[in-house]
C-alpha positions in Angstrom: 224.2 134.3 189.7 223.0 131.2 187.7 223.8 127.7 187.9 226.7 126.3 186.2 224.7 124.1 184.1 222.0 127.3 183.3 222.3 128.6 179.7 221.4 131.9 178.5 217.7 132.6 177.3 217.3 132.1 173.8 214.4 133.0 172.3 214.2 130.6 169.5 215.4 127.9 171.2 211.9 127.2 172.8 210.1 127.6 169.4 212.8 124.8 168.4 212.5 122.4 171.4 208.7 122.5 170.5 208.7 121.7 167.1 210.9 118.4 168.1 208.5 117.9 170.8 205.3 117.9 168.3 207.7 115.3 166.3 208.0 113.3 169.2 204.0 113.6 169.7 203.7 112.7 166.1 205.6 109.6 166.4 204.3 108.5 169.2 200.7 109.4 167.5 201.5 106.7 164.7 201.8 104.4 166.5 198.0 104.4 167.9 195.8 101.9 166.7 193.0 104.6 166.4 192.8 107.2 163.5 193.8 110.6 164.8 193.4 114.0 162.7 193.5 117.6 163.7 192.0 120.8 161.7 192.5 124.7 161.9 189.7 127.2 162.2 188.6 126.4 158.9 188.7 122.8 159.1 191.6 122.2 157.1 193.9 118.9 158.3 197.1 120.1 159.9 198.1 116.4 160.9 196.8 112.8 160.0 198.4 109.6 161.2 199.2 106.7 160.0 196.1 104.9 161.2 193.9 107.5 159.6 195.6 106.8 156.3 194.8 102.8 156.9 191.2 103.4 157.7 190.6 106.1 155.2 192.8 105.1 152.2 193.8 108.8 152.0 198.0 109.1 152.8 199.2 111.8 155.0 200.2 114.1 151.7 196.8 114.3 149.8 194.5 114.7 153.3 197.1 117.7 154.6 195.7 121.5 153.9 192.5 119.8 152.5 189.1 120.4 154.0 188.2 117.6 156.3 184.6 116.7 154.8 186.8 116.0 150.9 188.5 113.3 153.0 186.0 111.7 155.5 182.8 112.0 153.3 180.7 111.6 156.4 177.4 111.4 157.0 177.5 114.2 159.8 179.4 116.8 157.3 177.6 119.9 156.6 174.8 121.0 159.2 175.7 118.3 161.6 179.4 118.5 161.4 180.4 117.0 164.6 183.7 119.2 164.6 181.4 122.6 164.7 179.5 120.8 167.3 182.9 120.9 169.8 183.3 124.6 169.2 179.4 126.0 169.3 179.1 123.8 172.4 182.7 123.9 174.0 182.3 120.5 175.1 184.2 117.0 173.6 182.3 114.2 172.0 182.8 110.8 172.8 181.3 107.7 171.0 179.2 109.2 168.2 179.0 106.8 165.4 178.9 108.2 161.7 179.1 106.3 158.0 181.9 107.4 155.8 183.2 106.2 152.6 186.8 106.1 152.0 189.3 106.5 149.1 187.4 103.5 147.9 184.0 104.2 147.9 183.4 101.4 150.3 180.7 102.5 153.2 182.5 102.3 156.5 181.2 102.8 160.2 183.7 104.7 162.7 183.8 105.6 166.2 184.6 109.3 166.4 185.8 111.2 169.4 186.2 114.9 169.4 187.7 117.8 171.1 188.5 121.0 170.7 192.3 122.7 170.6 192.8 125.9 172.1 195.3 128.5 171.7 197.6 130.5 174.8 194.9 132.3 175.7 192.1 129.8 175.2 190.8 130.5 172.0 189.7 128.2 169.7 192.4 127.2 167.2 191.0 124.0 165.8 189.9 120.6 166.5 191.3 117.1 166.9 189.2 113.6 166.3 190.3 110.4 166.9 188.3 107.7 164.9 187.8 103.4 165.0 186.8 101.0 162.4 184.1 99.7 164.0 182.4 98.3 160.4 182.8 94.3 161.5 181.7 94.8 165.1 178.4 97.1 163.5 177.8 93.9 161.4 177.8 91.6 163.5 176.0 93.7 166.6 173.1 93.7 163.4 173.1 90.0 162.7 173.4 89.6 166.4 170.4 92.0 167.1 168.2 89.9 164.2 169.1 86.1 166.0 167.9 87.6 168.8 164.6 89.0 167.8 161.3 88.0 167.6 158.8 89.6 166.0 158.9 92.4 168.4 160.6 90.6 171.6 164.0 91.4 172.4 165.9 88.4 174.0 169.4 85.9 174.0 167.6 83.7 177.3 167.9 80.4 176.2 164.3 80.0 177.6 163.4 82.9 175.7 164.7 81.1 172.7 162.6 77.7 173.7 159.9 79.7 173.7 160.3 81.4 170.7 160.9 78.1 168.7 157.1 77.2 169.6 155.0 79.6 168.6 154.5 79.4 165.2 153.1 75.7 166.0 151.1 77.6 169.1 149.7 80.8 166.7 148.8 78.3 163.8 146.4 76.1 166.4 142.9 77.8 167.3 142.8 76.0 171.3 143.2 79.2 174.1 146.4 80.3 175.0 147.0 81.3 178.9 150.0 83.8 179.1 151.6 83.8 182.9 154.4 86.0 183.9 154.9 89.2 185.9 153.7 92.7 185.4 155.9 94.6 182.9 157.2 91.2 181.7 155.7 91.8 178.2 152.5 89.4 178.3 150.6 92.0 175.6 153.4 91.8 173.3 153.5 88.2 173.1 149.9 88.1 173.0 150.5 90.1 169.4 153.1 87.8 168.5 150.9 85.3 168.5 148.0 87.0 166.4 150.3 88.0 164.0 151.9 84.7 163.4 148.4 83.4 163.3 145.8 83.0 160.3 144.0 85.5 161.8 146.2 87.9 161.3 144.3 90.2 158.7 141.3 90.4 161.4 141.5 92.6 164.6 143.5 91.9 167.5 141.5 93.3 170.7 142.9 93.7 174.4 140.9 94.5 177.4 142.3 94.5 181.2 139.7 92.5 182.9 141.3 93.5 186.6 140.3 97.1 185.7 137.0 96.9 185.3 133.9 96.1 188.2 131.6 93.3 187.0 128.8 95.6 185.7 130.8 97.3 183.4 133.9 94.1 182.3 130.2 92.1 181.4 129.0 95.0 179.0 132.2 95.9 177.7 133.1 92.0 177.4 129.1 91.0 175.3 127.6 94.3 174.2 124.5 95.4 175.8 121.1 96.0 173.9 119.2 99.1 174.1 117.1 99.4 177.1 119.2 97.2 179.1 119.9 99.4 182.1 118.8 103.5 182.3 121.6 104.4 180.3 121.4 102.3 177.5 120.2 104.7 174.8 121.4 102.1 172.0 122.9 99.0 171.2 126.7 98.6 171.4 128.7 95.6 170.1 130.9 94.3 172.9 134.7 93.1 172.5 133.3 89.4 171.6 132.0 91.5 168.6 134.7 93.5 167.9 137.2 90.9 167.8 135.5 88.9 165.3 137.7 87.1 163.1 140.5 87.8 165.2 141.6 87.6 168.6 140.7 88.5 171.8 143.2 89.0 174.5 142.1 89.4 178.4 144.8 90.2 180.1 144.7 90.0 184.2 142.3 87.2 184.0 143.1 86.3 187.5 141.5 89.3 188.6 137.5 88.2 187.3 135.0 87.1 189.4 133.5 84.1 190.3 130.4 85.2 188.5 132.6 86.4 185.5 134.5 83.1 185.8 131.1 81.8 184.7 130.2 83.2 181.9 133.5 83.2 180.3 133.7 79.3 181.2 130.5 79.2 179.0 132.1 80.9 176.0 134.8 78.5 175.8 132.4 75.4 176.2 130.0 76.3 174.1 131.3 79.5 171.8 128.6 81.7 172.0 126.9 84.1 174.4 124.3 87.0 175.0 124.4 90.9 175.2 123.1 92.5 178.8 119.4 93.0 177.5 119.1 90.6 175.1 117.6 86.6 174.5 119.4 86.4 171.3 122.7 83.8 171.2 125.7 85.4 168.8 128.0 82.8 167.5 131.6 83.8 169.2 134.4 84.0 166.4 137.4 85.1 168.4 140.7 83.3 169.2 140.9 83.3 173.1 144.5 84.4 174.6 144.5 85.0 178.2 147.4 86.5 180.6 147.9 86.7 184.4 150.5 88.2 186.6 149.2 85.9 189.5 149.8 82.2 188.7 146.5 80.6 188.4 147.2 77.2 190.3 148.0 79.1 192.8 144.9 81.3 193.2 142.4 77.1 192.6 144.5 76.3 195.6 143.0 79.5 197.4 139.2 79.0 196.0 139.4 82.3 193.8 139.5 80.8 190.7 137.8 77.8 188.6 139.7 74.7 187.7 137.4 74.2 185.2 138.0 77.5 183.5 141.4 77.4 184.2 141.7 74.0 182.2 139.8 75.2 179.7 142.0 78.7 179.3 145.7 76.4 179.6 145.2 74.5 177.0 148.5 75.6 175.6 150.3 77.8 178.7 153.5 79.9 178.2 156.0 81.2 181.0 157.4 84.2 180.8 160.7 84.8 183.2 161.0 88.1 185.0 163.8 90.6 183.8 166.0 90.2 187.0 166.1 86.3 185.5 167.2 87.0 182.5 169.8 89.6 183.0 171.7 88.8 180.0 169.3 90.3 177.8 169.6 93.8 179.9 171.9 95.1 177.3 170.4 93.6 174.5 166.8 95.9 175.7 168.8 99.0 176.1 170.0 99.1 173.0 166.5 98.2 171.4 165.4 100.9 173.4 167.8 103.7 172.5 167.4 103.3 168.6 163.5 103.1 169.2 163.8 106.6 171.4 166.0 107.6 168.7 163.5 107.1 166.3 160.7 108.9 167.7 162.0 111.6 169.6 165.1 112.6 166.7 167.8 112.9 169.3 170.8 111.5 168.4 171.6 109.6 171.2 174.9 107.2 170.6 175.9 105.5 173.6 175.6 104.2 177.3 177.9 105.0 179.8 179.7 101.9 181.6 178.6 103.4 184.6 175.3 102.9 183.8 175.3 99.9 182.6 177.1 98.9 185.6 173.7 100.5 187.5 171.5 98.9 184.8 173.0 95.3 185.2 172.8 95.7 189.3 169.0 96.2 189.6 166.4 93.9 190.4 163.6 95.6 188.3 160.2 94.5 190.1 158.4 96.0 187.1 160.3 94.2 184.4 161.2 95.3 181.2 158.6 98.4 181.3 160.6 99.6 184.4 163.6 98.9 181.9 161.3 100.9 178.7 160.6 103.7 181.7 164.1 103.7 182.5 165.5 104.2 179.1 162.3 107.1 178.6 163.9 109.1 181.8 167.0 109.0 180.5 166.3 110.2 177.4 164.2 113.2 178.6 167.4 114.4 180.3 170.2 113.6 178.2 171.0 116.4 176.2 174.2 115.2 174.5 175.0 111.8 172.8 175.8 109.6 175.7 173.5 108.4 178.7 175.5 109.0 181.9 174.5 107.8 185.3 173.2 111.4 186.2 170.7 111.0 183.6 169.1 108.4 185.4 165.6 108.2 187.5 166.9 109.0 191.2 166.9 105.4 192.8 168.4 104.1 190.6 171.6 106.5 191.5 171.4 107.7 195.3 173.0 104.5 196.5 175.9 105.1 194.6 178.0 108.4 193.6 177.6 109.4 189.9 180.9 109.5 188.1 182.1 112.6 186.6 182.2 112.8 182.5 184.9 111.5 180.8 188.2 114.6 180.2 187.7 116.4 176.7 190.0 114.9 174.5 193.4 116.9 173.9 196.8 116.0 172.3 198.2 115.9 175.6 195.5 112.8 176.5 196.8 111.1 173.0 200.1 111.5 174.1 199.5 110.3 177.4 197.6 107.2 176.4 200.5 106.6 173.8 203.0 106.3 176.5 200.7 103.6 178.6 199.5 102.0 175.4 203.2 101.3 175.0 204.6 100.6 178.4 201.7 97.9 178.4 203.2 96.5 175.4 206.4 95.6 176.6 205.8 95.1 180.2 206.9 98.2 181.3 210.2 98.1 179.9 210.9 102.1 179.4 213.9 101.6 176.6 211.6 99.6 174.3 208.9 101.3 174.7 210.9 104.5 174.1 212.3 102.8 170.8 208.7 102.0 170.0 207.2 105.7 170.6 210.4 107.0 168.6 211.6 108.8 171.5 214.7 108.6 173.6 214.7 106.8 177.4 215.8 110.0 179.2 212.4 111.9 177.1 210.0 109.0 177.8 211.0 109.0 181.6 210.4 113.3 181.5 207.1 112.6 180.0 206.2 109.5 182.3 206.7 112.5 185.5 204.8 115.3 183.6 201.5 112.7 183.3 202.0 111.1 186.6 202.6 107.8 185.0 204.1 105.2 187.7 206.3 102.7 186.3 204.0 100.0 187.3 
């Protein structure tokens, strides 16, 4: 017995119902901000909406049956077609940025997402892409990116900034510079800021950590030693007084010297010369002086560890530089420095950061500063075998605290259509008949499809 309202199987009227549902899908498709396009096997376009045509300057007509790579002239086509990316890998992409030009010949930058679509049984029948104009917003994060860097610091602090506006007039004087700031804070890098902004900048800049050394060695490595001076002295060797000659010297952890240290470094400054282990002869010092500490040097006077009179005579001009977990705005700023740099040098193709981890990123406290950031980043990198960083890619501390999200769903027709029907209930306040009238779809459809996607009515 069947139902009074049952009718009789037809077996075309299911191949029917479908191809209205797919212009329903189209419809609603069209009216999606983003560019959507989907290919056969052989990458041919089988559908193109009306956003594609916008971006691309191609209409609907002349982009159906052709090969996709005639329409987007992409970067990516040919041997890193993103499309034959989805189907060797069988997973989506999400985020990957590519250059195109369009009908125009104008050079655009896009936002591509990518999926595969399979058949009844799972095989791969094509592919589907859903693409952004994100040329303005590249633009801008470029002119954005150059504001806020300088020479090779990355920052948007406004004490960053205060600091950034002085040193030209701080490179061009010759008086010692005394760098304070935290481990990891990037003391070295300003350090070469400064040379290179200086007059000196065609002569060598030379580093030495003066915490790592014991006093024997830091005062031969510091002024050279003569031959003869101690049993292994088989020779004379030029210390880094010598070697920085002409340019500047920079003794990082200068907090870390000894009294006895402190003395004969205080004499260098005074009088600008001094003598190799082994040897009566005075050299002439020509080296600019930049010092750095991760322990503030008042601090350690106050505990009779360290000179005031070297300490006046190294602060002559003394810059601050803030921890990391003080200047949190320029967390996002770093990781993106960081991922074109990785980029660059290892060749992965890396295009994004999950919000999730920035979420993680923004939350830490980073004791070590923006090399814990740098190490971070490195990690990351390591692990990350596709084009986005996601919270399981990072070190373990970072994430044991908190559950790592899942990846985002591969991208499908039945997502667009989905994200259609909320992207228009959002538009009109969740009023079902104009939304409907909007998606080109009747009330009684739109309220079937709301059910089949679990999509409330609030």
């Amino acid at each position: 017995m069947r139902d009074a309202d049952e009718k009789p199987v037809n077996k075309a009227a299911p191949q029917a119902g479908q191809n209205v549902d797919m212009q329903h899908l189209a419809s609603m498709l069209d009216c999606i901000g983003e560019g959507v396009f989907t290919v056969d096997a052989d990458k041919r376009i089988t559908f193109f909406n009306r956003a594609a045509e916008r971006i691309t300057g191609f209409a609907s007509s002349e982009a159906l049956g052709r090969p996709c790579q005639d329409v987007f002239r992409a970067d990516v086509c040919g041997e890193r077609c993103i499309l034959d990316e989805v189907k060797r890998t069988k997973r989506s992409i999400t985020e990957r940025r590519v250059s195109v030009v369009n009908r125009n010949g104008c050079s655009l930058t896009l936002c591509v997402n990518a999926g595969a679509l399979r058949g009844a049984r799972g095989e791969y029948v094509g592919g589907i892409e859903t693409f952004r104009d994100v040329s303005t917003e590249e633009d801008l994060r470029r002119r954005i990116e150059k504001s806020y860097t300088f020479q090779d610091i990355v920052s948007r602090h406004p004490g960053m900034h205060e600091l950034f506006a002085i040193l030209p007039d701080v490179a061009a004087s010759k008086v010692p510079v005394l760098i304070e700031g935290e481990s990891g804070t990037g003391k070295e890098l300003l350090a070469r800021a400064l040379h290179s902004l200086s007059d000196r900048k065609d002569g060598p800049f030379v580093a030495i950590n003066c915490g790592a050394l014991p006093d024997t060695l830091l005062e031969s490595e510091l002024f050279g030693y003569r031959k003869g001076a101690f049993t292994d002295a088989k020779g004379d060797k030029p210390g880094r007084f010598d070697a920085a000659r002409g340019g500047t010297l920079f003794l990082d952890e200068i907090g870390n010297v000894s009294a006895a240290m402190q003395v004969r470094l205080l004499r260098v400054l005074q009088e600008k010369t001094y003598e190799p282990l082994g040897s009566t002869e005075t050299i002439q010092s020509d080296a600019r002086i930049i010092a750095a500490t991760n322990r503030p040097l008042a601090a350690l006077i106050r505990a009779g560890t360290f000179r005031q009179d070297l300490y006046y005579r190294l602060s002559v001009l003394r810059l601050d530089l803030p921890p990391l977990r003080n200047r949190r705005c320029d967390i996002p700023l770093l990781v993106e420095h960081f991922r074109r740099r990785l980029n660059a040098e290892t060749g992965k193709n890396v295009e994004s950061i999950a919000p999730e981890v920035f979420d993680l990123l923004m939350r830490h406290d980073y004791p070590g500063n923006v090399r814990e950031l740098e190490n971070i980043m490195q990690h990351a990198f390591v692990i990350c075998r596709g084009a986005v960083i996601q919270a399981a890619h990072l070190p373990l501390e970072l994430t044991a605290a908190r559950g790592v999200e899942q990846a985002p769903a591969p991208l499908t027709l039945k997502s667009l259509e989905k994200r259609a029907i909320q992207d228009a209930l959002r538009d009109h306040a969740n009023n079902r008949s104009a939304a409907a009238r909007q998606l080109g779809i009747d009330p009684s459809s739109l309220y079937r499809k709301m059910q089949r996607y679990g999509i409330g009515p609030g």
